[in-house]
C-alpha positions in Angstrom: 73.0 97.9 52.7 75.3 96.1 54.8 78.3 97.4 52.6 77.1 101.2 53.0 77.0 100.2 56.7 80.1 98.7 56.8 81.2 101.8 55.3 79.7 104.5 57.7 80.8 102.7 60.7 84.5 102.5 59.0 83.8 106.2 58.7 83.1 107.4 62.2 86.2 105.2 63.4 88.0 107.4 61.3 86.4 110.3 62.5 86.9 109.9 65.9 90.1 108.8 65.9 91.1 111.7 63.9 89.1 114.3 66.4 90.5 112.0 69.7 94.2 113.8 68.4 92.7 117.4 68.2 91.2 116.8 72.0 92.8 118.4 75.1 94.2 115.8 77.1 95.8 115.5 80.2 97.7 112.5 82.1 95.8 111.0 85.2 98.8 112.1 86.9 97.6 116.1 86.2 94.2 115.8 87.7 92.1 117.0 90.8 93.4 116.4 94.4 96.7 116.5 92.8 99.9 117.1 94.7 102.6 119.3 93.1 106.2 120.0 95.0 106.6 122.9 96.5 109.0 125.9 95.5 109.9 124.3 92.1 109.2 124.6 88.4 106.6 121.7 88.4 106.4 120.3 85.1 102.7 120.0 83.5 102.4 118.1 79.7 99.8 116.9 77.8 97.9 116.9 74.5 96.0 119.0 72.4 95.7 119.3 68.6 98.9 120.4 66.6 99.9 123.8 66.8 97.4 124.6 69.1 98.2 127.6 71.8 97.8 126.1 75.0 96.8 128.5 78.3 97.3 127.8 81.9 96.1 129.9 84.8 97.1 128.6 88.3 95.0 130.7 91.3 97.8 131.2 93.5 99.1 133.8 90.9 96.1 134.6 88.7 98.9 135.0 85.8 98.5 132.9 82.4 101.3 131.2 80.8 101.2 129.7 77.2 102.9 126.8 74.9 101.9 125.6 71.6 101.2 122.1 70.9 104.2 120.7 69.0 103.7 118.4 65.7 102.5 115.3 67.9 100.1 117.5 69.9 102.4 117.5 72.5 102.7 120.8 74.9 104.7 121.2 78.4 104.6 123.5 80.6 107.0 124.6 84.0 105.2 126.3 86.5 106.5 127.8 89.6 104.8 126.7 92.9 104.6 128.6 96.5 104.9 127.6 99.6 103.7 124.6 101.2 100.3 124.6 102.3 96.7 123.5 103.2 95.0 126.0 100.9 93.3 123.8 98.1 94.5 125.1 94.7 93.0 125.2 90.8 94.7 124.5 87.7 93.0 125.6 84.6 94.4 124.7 81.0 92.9 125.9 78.0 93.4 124.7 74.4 90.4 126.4 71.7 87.2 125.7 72.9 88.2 123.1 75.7 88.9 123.5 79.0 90.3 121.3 82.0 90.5 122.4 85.7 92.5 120.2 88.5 90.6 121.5 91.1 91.4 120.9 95.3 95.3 120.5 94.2 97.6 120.8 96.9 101.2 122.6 97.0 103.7 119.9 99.2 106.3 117.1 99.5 106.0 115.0 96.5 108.1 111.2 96.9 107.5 108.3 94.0 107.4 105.1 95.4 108.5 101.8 93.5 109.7 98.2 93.2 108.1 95.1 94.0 105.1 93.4 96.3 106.8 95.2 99.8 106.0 98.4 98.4 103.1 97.7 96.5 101.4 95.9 99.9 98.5 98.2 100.9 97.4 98.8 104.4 94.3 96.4 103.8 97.2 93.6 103.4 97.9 90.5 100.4 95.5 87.0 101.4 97.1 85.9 104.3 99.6 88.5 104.9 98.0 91.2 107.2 99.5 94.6 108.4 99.9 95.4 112.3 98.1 97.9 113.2 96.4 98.0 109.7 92.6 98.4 111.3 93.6 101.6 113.6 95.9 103.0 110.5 93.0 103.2 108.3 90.3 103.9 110.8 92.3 107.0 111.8 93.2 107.7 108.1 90.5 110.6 107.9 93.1 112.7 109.9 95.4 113.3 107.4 92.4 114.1 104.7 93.4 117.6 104.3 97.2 116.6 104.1 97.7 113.5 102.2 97.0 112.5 98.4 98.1 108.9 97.2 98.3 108.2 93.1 98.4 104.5 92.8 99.7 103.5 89.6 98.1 100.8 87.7 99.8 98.1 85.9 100.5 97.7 82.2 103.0 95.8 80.4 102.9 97.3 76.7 106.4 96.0 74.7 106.7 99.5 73.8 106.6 103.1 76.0 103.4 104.1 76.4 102.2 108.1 76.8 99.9 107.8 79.4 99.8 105.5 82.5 96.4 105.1 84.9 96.1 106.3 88.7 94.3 109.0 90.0 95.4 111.0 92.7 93.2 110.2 96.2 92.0 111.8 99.3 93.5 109.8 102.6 90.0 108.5 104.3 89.1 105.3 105.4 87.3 104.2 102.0 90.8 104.9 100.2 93.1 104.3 102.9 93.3 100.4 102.8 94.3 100.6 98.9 97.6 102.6 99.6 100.8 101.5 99.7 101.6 101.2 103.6 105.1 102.1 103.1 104.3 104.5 101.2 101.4 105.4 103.4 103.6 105.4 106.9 106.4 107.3 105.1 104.0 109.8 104.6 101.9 110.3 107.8 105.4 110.8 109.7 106.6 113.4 107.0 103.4 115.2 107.6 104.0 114.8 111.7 107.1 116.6 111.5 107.3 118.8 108.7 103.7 119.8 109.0 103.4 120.3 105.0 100.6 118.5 102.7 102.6 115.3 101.0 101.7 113.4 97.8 102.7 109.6 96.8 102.6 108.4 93.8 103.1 104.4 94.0 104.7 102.5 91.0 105.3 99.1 91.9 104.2 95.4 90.9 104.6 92.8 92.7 107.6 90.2 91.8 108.7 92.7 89.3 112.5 92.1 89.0 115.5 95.5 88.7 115.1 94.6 85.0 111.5 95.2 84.4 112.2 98.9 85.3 114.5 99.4 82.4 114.2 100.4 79.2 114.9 97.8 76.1 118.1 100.1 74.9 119.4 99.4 77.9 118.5 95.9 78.8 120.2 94.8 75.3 123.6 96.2 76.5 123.2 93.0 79.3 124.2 89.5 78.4 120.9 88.2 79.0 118.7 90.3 77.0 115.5 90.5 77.4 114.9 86.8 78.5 112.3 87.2 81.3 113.3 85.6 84.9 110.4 83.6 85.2 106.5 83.2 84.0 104.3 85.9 84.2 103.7 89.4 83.2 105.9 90.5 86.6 108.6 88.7 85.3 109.5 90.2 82.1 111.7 92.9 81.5 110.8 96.2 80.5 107.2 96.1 80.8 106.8 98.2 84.2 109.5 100.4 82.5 106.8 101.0 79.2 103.6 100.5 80.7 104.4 102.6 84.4 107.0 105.0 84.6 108.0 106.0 81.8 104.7 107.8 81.1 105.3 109.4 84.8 109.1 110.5 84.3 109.1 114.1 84.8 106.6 114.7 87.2 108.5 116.8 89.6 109.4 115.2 93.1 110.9 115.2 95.6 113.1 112.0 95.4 112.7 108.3 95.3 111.4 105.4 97.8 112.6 101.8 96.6 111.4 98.4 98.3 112.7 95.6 95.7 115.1 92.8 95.4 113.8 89.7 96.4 113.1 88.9 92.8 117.1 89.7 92.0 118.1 87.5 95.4 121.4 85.6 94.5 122.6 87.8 91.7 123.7 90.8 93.4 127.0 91.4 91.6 124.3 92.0 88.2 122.4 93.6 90.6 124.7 96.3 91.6 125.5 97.7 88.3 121.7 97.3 87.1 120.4 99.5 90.3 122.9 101.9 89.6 122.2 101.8 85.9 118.3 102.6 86.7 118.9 105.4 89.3 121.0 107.4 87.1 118.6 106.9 84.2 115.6 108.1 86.2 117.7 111.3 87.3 118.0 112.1 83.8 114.2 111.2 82.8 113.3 113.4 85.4 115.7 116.2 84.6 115.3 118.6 87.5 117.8 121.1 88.7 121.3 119.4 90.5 120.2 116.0 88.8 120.9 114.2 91.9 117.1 112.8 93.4 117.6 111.6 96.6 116.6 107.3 96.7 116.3 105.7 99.4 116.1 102.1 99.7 114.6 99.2 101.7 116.7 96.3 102.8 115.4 93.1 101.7 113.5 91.3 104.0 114.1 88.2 106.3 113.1 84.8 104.4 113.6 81.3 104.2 114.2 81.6 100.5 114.6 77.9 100.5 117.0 77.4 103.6 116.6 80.0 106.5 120.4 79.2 107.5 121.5 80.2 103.7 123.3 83.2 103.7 122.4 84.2 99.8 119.9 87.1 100.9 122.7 87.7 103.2 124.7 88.9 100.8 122.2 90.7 98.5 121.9 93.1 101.7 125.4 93.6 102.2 125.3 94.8 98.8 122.3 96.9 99.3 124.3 98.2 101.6 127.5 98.8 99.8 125.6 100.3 97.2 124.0 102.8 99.8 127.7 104.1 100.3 128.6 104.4 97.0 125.9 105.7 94.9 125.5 109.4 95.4 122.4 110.3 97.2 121.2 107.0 98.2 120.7 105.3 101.7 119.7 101.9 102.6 117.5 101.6 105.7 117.9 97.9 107.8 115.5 96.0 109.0 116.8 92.9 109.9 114.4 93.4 112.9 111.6 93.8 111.8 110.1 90.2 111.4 108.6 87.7 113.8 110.4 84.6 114.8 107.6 82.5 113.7 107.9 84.0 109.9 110.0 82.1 108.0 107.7 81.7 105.1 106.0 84.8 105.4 107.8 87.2 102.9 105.6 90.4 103.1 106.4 90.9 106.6 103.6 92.8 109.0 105.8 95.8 109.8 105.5 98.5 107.2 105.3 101.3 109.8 108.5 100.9 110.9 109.6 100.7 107.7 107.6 103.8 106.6 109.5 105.6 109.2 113.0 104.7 108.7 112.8 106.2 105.4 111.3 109.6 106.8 113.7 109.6 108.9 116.2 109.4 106.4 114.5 111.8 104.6 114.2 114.0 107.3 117.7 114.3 108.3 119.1 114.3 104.9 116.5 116.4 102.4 114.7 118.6 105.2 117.8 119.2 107.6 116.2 117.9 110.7 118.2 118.2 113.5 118.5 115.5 116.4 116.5 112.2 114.5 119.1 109.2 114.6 118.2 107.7 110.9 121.4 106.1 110.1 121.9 102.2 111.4 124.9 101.0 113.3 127.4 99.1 111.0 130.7 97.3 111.6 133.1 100.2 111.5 136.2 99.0 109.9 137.7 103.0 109.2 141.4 102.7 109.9 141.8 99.4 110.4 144.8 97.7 108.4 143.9 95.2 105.8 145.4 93.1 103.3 143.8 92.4 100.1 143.9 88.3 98.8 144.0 87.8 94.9 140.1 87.1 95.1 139.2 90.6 96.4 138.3 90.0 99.5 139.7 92.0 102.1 141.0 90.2 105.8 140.7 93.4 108.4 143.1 93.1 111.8 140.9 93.6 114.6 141.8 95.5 117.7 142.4 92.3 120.1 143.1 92.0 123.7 143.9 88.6 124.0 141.2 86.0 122.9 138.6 89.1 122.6 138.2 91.0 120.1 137.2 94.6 120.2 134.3 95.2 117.6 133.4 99.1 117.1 130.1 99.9 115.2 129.5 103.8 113.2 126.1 105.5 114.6 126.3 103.2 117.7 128.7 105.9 119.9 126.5 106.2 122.6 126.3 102.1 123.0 123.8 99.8 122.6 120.0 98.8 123.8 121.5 95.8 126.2 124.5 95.0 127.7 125.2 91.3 127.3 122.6 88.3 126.0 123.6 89.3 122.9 122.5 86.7 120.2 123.5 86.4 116.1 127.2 86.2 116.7 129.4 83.7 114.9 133.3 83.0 114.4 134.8 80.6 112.2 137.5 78.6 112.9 140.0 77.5 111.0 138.4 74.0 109.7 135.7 76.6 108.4 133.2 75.9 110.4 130.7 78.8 112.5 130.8 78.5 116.1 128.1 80.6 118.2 130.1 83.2 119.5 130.0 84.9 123.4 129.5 88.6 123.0 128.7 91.8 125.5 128.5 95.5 125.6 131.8 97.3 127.2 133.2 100.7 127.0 136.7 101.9 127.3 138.5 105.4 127.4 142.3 104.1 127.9 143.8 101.2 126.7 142.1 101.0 123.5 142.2 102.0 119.7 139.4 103.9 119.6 137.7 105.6 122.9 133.7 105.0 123.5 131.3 102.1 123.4 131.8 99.1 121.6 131.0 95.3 121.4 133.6 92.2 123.1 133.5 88.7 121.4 135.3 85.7 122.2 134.7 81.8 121.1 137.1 79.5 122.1 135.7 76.7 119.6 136.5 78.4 117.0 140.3 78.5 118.0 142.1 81.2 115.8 139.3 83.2 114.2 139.2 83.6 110.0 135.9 85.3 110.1 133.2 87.0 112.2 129.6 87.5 110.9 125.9 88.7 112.9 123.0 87.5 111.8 124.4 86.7 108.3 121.3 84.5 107.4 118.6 84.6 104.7 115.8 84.3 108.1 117.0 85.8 111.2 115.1 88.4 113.6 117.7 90.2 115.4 117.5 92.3 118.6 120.3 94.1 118.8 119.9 98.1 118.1 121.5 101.5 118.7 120.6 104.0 121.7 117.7 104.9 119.7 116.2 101.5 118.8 118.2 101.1 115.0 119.1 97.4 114.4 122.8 96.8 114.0 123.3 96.1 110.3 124.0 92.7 109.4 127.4 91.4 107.8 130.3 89.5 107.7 134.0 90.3 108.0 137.2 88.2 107.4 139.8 88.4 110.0 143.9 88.9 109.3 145.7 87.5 112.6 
């Protein structure tokens, strides 16, 4: 008896495994209070048994498309959305006898969140590390109920791609609100503000998850070091996010891409460079939508002590966040260098995420929407026409505009001048025995006697003697204070000087 048992049971696995293939299936992804992009050809897949003839019916156009399931059960389907707006919307897919409706799905701004623990942080905060403003951004959440949908992606680390990854797509309300990413979240509520259009987030990220985890094992095995993890833990090793998260996502059409990561990369930023690069341009071709060029937009990585607060390792991971935001087509790299408190040191999710939410709208805003009069783009050392010379190491010594002991220091996006005219803190020269000095700088404008006409920044430090270098806030942990007419930090960085 217990053989024939043994038997039957070993049967019926058989049997539902075998029917589990012929069922209709769709992704969480594809599901009810779904967001799909507006005016594209949105991209629908899932499974049904082989050969199957697959129908779709979408009620803003009453008309039925079709696909047959290929030999893995596999069908796809592109179908053409309206408009942006408010009007809920039904998907109905058909396959034999079954039958699946998305129902309350809503025709917007779709934009795929990733990276590590700053983008993963929801509204309701990590232990210990709360949002401002957190308690009124939830409370108030059930404002945007009929304009926001948030898909929270839930993590999986399979050593191989999977087909489907978990997260359903959510209404924005107080009961769901303090699960969403608040970046994500913020970046949202101001794209709805100003464009007035539902918006959809779908948030990939893990915590501590390093560049390499997002990549797939053809690639990583090009690199020198493999697939040896970074450190212990699931969040440490390579590939998994890439199997277990977005791989089973690439294709859903969007928008573009928000990423907040780096602090797990922090002192390897020349691997760093070519490995971000590496992953967008894979991702534009795993998503494979018309022009191949998805906007992403970046976060810089955030004030820490990261062992020594007067370091200047994270320093230079920024300025090559920022290097990469000039060179990589499509990509931007928002600062905020200011956006930490001065008693934070050790606090590496800072409490800011609204600001941060909406320096990537506004990059957004003015670069994918065509927004007119939003300053998005923060002040940097302008060094455009300058002479240089270039020293056998690579690094480049720029000849400063000099009057003097001062030197004239011009910033790009900072025409108009500055938010204070002189108590301005974070500058340092080095003198020739290579040591930093604290450096005396104020706000000034010229329209004769200079290189270049306009507003612009005077620095002199007599300790220093005759300067080699000049750097602002060029620290891993530094708040700064110093911002553009409309209240953009001055970009960090660090410049060598040719005398």
């Amino acid at each position: 008896m217990k053989k024939l048992a043994f038997l039957l049971a070993l049967l019926f696995t058989h049997y539902l495994v075998i029917n589990a293939q012929d069922t209709l299936t769709l992704p969480d992804i594809f599901g009810s209070n779904m967001v799909l992009q507006q005016q594209a050809e949105a991209k629908i897949w899932g499974w049904a048994k082989p050969n199957t003839v697959v129908q779709l019916t979408t009620s803003w156009s009453n008309q039925r498309q079709f696909a047959t399931a290929d030999a893995d059960g596999k069908w796809t389907f592109k179908v053409k959305t309206p408009k942006a707006s408010y009007t809920p919307q039904t998907l109905t897919i058909k396959a034999g006898k079954e039958t699946k409706i998305c129902k309350d799905v809503l025709i917007g701004e779709v934009w795929f969140c990733s990276g590590q623990s700053n983008m993963e942080m929801p509204l309701g905060g990590f232990w210990n590390c709360p949002i401002e403003g957190a308690n009124e951004a939830i409370a108030l959440s059930g404002r945007y109920r009929h304009a926001i949908r948030v898909a929270t992606i839930e993590k999986a680390d399979p050593q191989t791609p999977a087909k489907m990854a978990k997260g359903t797509w959510e209404i924005c309300e107080p009961r769901n609100a303090s699960k969403f990413s608040a970046c994500g979240y913020f970046f949202a509520t101001t794209l709805n503000d100003m464009l007035d259009v539902p918006v959809g987030i779908i948030n990939c990220s893990w915590g501590g998850s390093c560049v390499e985890g997002w990549l797939p094992k053809e690639i990583l095995e090009t690199f020198p070091d493999g697939l040896t993890p970074d450190g212990e833990g699931d969040h440490m090793r390579k590939m998994v996010m890439f199997n277990g998260m977005l791989s089973p996502l690439a294709g859903y059409t969007i928008k573009g891409f928000l990423w907040n990561q780096g602090e797990s990369n922090m002192g390897r930023e020349v691997k760093y460079r070519n490995r971000f690069e590496t992953m967008v341009r894979l991702w534009r071709e795993m998503w494979d939508q018309p022009g191949d060029m998805l906007p992403i937009y970046t976060v810089e990585l955030p004030s820490y002590s990261y062992g020594d607060v007067n370091g200047d390792q994270a320093a230079r991971f920024r300025q090559t966040q920022h290097i990469i935001a000039h060179e990589l087509e499509a990509c931007g790299c928002i600062c905020t260098a200011d956006l930490i408190y001065d008693y934070e040191p050790e606090q590496i999710h800072g409490t800011k995420k609204k600001e941060i939410g909406q320096r990537l709208a506004y990059m957004a805003l003015t670069r994918d929407y065509g927004v007119e009069g939003i300053a998005a783009e923060a002040p940097e050392i302008d060094t455009n026409g300058l002479e240089y010379t270039t020293m056998s190491d690579g690094q480049q010594y720029f000849k400063l505009e000099r009057h003097d002991k001062t030197y004239h220091l011009y910033f790009t996006n900072a025409e108009d001048g500055f938010d204070r005219l002189s108590g301005i803190e974070g500058f340092e020269a080095q003198g020739t025995d290579g040591q930093w000095h604290k450096a005396k700088v104020w706000a000034d404008s010229a329209w004769q006697g200079v290189k270049k006409q306009g507003c612009f920044l005077k620095l002199e430090c007599p300790e220093a003697g005759e300067v080699q270098a000049i750097r602002y806030a060029f620290h891993n942990f530094y708040p700064t204070k110093l911002h553009n007419m409309r209240g953009l930090p001055v970009v960090p960085f660090e410049i060598k000087v040719k005398n």
